[in-house]
Structures are given as structure tokens and as C-alpha cells.
C-alpha positions as CSV (number, residue, x, y, z in Angstrom):
1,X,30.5,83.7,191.7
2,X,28.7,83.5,188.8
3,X,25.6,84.9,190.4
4,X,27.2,88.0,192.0
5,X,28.8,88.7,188.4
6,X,25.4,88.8,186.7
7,X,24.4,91.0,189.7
8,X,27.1,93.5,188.6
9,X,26.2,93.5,185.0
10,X,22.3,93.9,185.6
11,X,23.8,97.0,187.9
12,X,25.4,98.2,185.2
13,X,22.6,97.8,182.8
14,X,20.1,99.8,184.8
15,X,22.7,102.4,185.3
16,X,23.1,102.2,181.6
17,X,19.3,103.2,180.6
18,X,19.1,105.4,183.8
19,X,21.9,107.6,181.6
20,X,20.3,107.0,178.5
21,X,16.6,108.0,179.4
22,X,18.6,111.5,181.5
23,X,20.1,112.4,178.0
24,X,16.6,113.4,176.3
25,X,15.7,115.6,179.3
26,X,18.5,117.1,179.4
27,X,18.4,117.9,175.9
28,X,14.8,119.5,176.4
29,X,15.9,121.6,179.8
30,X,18.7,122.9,176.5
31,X,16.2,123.2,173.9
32,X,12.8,124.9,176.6
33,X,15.5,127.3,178.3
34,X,16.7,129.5,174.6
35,X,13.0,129.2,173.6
36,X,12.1,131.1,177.4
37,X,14.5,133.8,176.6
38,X,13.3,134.7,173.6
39,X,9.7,134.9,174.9
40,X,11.2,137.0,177.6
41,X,12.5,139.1,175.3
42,X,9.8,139.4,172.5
43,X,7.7,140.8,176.1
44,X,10.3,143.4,176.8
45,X,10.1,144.4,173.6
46,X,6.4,145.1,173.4
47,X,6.4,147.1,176.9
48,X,9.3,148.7,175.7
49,X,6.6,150.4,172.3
50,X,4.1,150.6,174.4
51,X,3.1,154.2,175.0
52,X,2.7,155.7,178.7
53,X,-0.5,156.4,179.8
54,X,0.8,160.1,179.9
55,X,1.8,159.9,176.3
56,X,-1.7,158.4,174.8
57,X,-3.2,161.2,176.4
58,X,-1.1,163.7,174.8
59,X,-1.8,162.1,171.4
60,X,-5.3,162.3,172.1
61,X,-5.3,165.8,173.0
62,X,-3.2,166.8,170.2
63,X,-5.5,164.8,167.7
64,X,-8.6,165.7,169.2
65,X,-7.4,169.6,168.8
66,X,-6.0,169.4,165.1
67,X,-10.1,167.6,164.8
68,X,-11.9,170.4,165.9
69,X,-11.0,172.8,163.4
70,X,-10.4,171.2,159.1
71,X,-7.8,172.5,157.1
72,X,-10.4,174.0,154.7
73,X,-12.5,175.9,157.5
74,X,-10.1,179.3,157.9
75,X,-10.8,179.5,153.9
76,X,-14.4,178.7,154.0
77,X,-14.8,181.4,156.8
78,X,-12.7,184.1,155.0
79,X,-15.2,183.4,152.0
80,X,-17.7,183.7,153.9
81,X,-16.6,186.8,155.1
82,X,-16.1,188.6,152.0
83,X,-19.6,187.8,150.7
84,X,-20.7,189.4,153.9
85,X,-19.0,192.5,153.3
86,X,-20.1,192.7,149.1
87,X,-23.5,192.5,150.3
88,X,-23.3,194.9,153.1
89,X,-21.5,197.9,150.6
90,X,-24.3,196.8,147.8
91,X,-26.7,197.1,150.3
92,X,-25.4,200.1,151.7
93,X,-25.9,201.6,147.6
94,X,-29.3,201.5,148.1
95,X,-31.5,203.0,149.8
96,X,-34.2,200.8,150.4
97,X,-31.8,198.4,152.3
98,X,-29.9,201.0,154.1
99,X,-33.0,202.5,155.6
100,X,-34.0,199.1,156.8
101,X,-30.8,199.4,159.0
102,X,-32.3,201.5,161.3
103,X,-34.3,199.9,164.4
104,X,-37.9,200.6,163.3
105,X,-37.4,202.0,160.2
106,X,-39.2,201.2,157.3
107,X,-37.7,201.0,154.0
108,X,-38.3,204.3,151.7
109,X,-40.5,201.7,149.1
110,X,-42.4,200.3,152.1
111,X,-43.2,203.6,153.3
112,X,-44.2,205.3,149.9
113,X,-46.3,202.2,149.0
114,X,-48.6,202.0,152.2
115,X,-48.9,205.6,151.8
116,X,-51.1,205.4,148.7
117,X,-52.4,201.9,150.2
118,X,-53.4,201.9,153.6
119,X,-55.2,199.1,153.9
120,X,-52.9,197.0,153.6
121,X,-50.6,195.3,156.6
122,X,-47.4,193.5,156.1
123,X,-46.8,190.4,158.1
124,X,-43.1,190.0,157.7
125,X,-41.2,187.6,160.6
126,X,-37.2,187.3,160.4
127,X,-36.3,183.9,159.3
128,X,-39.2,183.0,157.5
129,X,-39.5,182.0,154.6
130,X,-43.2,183.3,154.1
131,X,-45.0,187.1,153.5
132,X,-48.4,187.7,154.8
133,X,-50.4,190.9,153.0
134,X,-53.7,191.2,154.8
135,X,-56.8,194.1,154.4
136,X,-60.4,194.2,155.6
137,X,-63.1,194.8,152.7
138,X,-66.5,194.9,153.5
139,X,-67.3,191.7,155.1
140,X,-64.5,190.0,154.0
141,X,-61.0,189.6,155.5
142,X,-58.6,189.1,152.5
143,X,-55.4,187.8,152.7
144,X,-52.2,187.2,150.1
145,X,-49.8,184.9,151.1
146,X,-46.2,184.3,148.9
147,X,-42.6,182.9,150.0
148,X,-39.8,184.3,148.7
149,X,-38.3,180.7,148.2
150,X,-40.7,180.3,145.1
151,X,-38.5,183.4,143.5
152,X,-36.2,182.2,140.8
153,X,-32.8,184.2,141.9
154,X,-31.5,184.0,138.4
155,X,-34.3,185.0,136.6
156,X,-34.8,187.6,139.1
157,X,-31.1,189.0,138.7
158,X,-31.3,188.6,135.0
159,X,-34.4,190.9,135.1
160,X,-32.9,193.9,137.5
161,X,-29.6,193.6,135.6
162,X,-31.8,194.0,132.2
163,X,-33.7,196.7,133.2
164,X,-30.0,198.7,134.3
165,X,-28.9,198.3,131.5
166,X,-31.8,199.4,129.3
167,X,-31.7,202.8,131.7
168,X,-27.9,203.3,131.3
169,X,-28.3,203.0,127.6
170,X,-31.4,205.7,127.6
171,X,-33.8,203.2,126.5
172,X,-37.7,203.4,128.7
173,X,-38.5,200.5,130.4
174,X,-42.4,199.1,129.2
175,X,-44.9,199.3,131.6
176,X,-47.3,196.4,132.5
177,X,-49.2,197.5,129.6
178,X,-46.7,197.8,127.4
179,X,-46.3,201.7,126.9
180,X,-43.3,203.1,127.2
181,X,-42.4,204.7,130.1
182,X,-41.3,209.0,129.7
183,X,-37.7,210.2,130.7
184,X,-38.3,211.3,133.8
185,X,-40.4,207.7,134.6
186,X,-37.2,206.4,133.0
187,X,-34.8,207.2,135.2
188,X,-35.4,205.9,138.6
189,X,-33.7,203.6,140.2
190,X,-33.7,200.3,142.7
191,X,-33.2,203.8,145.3
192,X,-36.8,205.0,144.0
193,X,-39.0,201.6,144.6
194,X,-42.2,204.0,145.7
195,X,-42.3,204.6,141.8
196,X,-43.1,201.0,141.2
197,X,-40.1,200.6,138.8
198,X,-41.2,197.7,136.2
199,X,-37.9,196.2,136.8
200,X,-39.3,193.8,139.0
201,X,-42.5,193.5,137.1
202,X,-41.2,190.7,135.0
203,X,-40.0,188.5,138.4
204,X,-42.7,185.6,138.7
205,X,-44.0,184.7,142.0
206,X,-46.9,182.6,142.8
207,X,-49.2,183.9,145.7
208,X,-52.3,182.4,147.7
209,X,-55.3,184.9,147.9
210,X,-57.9,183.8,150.2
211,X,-61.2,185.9,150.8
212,X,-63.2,184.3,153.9
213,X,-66.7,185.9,155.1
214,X,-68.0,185.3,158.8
215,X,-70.0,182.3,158.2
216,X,-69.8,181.9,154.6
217,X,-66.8,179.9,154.6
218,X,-63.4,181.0,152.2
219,X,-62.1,181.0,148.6
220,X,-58.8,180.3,147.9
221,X,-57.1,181.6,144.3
222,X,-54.1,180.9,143.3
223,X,-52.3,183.2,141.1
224,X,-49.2,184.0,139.3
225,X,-47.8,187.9,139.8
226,X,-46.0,188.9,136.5
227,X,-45.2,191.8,134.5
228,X,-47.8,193.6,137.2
229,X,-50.9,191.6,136.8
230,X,-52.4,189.0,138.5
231,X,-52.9,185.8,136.1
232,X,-55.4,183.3,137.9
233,X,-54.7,180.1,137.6
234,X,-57.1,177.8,139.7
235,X,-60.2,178.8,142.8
236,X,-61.1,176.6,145.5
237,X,-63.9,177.3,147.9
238,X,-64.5,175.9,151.7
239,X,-67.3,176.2,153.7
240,X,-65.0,175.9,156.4
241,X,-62.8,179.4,156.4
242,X,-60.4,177.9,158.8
243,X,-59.3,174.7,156.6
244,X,-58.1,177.5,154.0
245,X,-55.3,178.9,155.7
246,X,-54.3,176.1,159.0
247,X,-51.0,175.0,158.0
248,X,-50.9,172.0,159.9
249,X,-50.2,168.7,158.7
250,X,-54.3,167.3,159.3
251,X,-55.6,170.6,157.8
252,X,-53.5,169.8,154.3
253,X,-54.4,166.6,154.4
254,X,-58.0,167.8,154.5
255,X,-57.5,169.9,151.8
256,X,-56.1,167.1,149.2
257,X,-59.0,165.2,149.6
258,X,-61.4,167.9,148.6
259,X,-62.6,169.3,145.3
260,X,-60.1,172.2,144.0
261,X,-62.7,173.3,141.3
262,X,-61.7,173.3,137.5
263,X,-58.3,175.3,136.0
264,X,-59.3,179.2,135.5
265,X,-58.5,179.1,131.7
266,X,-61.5,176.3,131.3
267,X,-63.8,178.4,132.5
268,X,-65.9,180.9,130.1
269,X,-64.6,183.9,129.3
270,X,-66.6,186.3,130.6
271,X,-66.8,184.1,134.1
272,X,-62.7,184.8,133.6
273,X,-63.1,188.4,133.7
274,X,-65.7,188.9,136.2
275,X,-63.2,187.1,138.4
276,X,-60.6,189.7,137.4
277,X,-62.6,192.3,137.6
278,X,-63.6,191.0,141.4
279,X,-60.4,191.1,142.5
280,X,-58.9,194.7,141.1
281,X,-62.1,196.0,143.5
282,X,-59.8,194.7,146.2
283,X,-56.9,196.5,145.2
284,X,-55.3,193.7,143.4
285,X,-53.4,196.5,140.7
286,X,-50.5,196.1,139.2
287,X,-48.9,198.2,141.4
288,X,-49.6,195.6,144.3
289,X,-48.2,193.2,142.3
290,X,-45.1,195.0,141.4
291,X,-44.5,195.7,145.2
292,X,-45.3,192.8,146.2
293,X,-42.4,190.6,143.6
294,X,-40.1,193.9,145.2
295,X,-40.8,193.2,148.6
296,X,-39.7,189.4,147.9
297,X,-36.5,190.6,146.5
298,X,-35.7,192.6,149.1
299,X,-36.5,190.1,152.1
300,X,-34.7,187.5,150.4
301,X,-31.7,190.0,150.5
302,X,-32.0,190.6,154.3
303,X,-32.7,186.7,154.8
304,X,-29.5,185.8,152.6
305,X,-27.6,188.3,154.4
306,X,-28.6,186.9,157.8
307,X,-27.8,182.9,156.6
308,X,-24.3,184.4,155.8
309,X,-23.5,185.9,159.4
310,X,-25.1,182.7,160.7
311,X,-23.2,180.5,158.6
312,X,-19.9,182.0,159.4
313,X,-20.0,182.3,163.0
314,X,-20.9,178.6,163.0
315,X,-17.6,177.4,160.8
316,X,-15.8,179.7,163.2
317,X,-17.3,178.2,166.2
């Protein structure tokens, strides 16, 4: 009896702890199944903002379109535009540039010029920054190299807009020699270049002058072209001709390593004008030296002119 009854309560007692030890999981299986939901939810969610793949391609094509063109471009273009179209009527004013328009055509100065100078060629390719004059004399093969970059565009401007001025108000413009010009001499124009106006004889410009003889090697002499002479300002001489003028890289770094000779205005005096005198045999005049500062000014119109259309077509590309 007493044995079966203590059967019954163990029984009871497992029972007991069986319940217990349920109650905890139970209590998780409560606490995991709220916790599930809400993970199931928070993923709904997300897909829910998630864009279609038919949607992120429309963004992309709408932002990629609104990229190809800025907001400032239209403006930059119409700028561009009416730059164009000032320097096309100012060019159109004068005569020099307006001849130039037709194919083959020389400009009236360019034509009036080699007319009393022959002997001289123009080497002039579109988009470059250089000018080539070349002539044969004698033996020697002479050429004059300048780039219009080395003009200064202000000083240049301040110069043509000074010499107007003095013509509208009746005053003659001084010649490279400092007499005054007469009336007539006076009144010409940027439209009358052949005249050698002295407008453009106070434009510096630095050009390269080389002389080379066949198997006598070159000299080099740099100058500065002003107020229609040639001030010379340092001689070099190779025995190799070719070294003087090959614009590679090798060739210039040939060149820094030789002797240049001394600076022109340490030489004696009457070695200075013997070396002026040389050169006005070849034609170096002041008129040369006035067309050649004119020619500058009126490439570096044609080149700006060019960068403009250039320019605009790629902004509006």
C-alpha cells in the first residue's frame, strides 16, 4: 500500500516537471513567432521600395539624358555665337579680311606687298600657330620664322585703336623714323594695308632669321620687329644648317648644349652696324617688318575666328 502510493506521487512528480519544463517552450514558440512576423514584414517592405528593373532603367535614361547636355551650355553656345557673328561683320569692314573669303584669294595687303617684293614666299598653314617668310639670295637660302602667339593682343589692340583715333582727330601718324606722315599718307586705313600703315609698326614681335649656305653651315639671329626695324638681339652660327631649323625634340636639345655667341649689344659698334647693314641687303626694311607684325594680326584674326566655330560646334555637340 504504502509502496503503490509513493508510486503515484513519484507519477505525479514527473508529470509535474514534464509541465514545468513545457511552460518555457511554449513561452519561446510565443515570443520566436511575433519576432518572425515582423521580419516578414520588414522584407515586404523593402521589395515593396524597391524599384522595377523597368523603372531603374527609366531613371537612368532620364539622368543620363539631363547629363549630356549642363544647364550653362545653351548660354555658353549663344555666346559663342554672337562673338562669331561680331567678328564676321568686323571682318566683313575690312577689306583685307573680306578678300580672304574668297577660295584663292589673296588679301589686298598680301597682294600689294609681294608686288613690290617678289622674292619673298609666305608659308602660312591653317591652324598653326607659326609663319614661315622664305627668299633665295645669292648662295644663301634665308628664312624668317615668327608665331603669332608671341603677339601681345592688348598691346596690339591698344596700338590699332591709337592710331584710329589719331586719324579721326586729323593728327599724322609718325613713321618708323619719326617724320610725320602728309595728309594724304594720313588717311589710310586697316582697308589700305599695301601702304604699310605705321599702325602696326609699334606691335612687337620676335622673329627667327636664319641664313644657311650649301656647305657652310647656318646663322641664326634673333630679332625683335618694332616700330618697322629690326632690333638684333643675339647670333648663333652652326656648321650644321640642318640643326638650325629641325624642330624636333633631339635637334633642341642639340642646340642648348651649344654656344649661342654673346648678346648683340656687347658687341662693338661698328660690328653692330655692319650686321644691320648685312641684313637691309636682304630686304630686311621696315616695310618687311611692318607687314610682317600685320600679317600676324591678321592670321591671328582668321585663327581666332576659326577656334570660335570650332569651339561652338563642340559645346553644341
Amino acid at each position: 500500500m504504502i509502496a503503490a502510493t509513493r508510486a503515484c506521487l513519484n507519477l505525479r512528480s514527473v508529470a509535474s516537471a514534464a509541465t514545468r519544463s513545457a511552460r518555457p517552450l511554449a513561452n519561446a514558440s510565443a515570443a520566436v513567432a511575433p519576432t518572425a512576423q515582423r521580419i516578414q514584414s520588414s522584407v515586404s517592405r523593402l521589395h515593396l521600395q524597391q524599384p522595377t528593373a523597368s523603372s531603374s532603367s527609366r531613371l537612368f535614361s532620364a539622368s543620363a539624358l539631363r547629363a549630356s547636355h549642363g544647364e550653362s551650355d545653351a548660354e555658353l553656345a549663344n555666346r559663342l555665337a554672337e562673338e562669331i557673328k561680331y567678328e564676321q561683320e568686323a571682318a566683313a569692314e575690312d577689306d583685307a579680311a573680306a578678300a580672304s573669303a574668297a577660295p584663292g584669294s589673296k588679301p589686298e595687303f598680301v597682294e600689294s606687298f609681294l608686288s613690290t617684293a617678289p622674292h619673298w614666299t609666305i608659308l602660312d598653314n591653317p591652324n598653326s600657330d607659326e609663319v614661315i617668310f622664305t627668299r633665295e639670295f645669292g648662295n644663301e637660302s634665308i628664312r624668317v620664322l615668327y608665331s603669332i602667339g608671341d603677339i601681345d593682343t592688348h598691346a596690339a589692340q591698344n596700338a590699332l585703336d591709337d592710331a584710329a583715333e589719331d586719324r579721326n582727330s586729323g593728327i599724322a601718324p609718325e613713321s618708323a623714323d619719326g617724320d610725320a606722315e602728309d595728309g594724304a599718307q594720313a588717311s589710310h586705313g586697316r582697308g589700305n594695308p599695301s601702304d604699310f600703315d605705321d599702325e602696326y609698326a609699334n606691335i612687337p614681335i620676335r622673329a627667327a632669321i636664319t641664313i644657311s649656305k650649301p656647305n657652310a653651315g647656318a646663322m641664326t639671329l634673333e630679332a625683335l620687329v618694332q616700330d618697322g626695324a629690326w632690333v638684333i638681339e643675339n647670333i648663333s652660327y652652326y656648321s650644321d644648317a640642318k640643326l638650325a631649323t629641325d624642330p624636333t625634340a633631339e635637334a633642341d636639345w642639340a642646340r642648348r648644349g651649344l654656344y649661342i655667341g654673346p648678346q648683340f649689344d656687347t658687341l662693338d659698334v661698328k660690328v653692330q652696324e655692319q650686321f644691320e647693314f648685312f641684313l637691309e641687303e636682304r630686304g630686311f626694311d621696315a616695310p618687311l617688318a611692318i607687314f610682317l607684325v600685320q600679317y600676324a594680326e591678321y592670321k591671328e584674326q582668321n585663327e581666332y575666328r576659326t577656334w570660335l566655330e570650332r569651339v561652338k560646334k563642340f559645346v553644341e555637340a
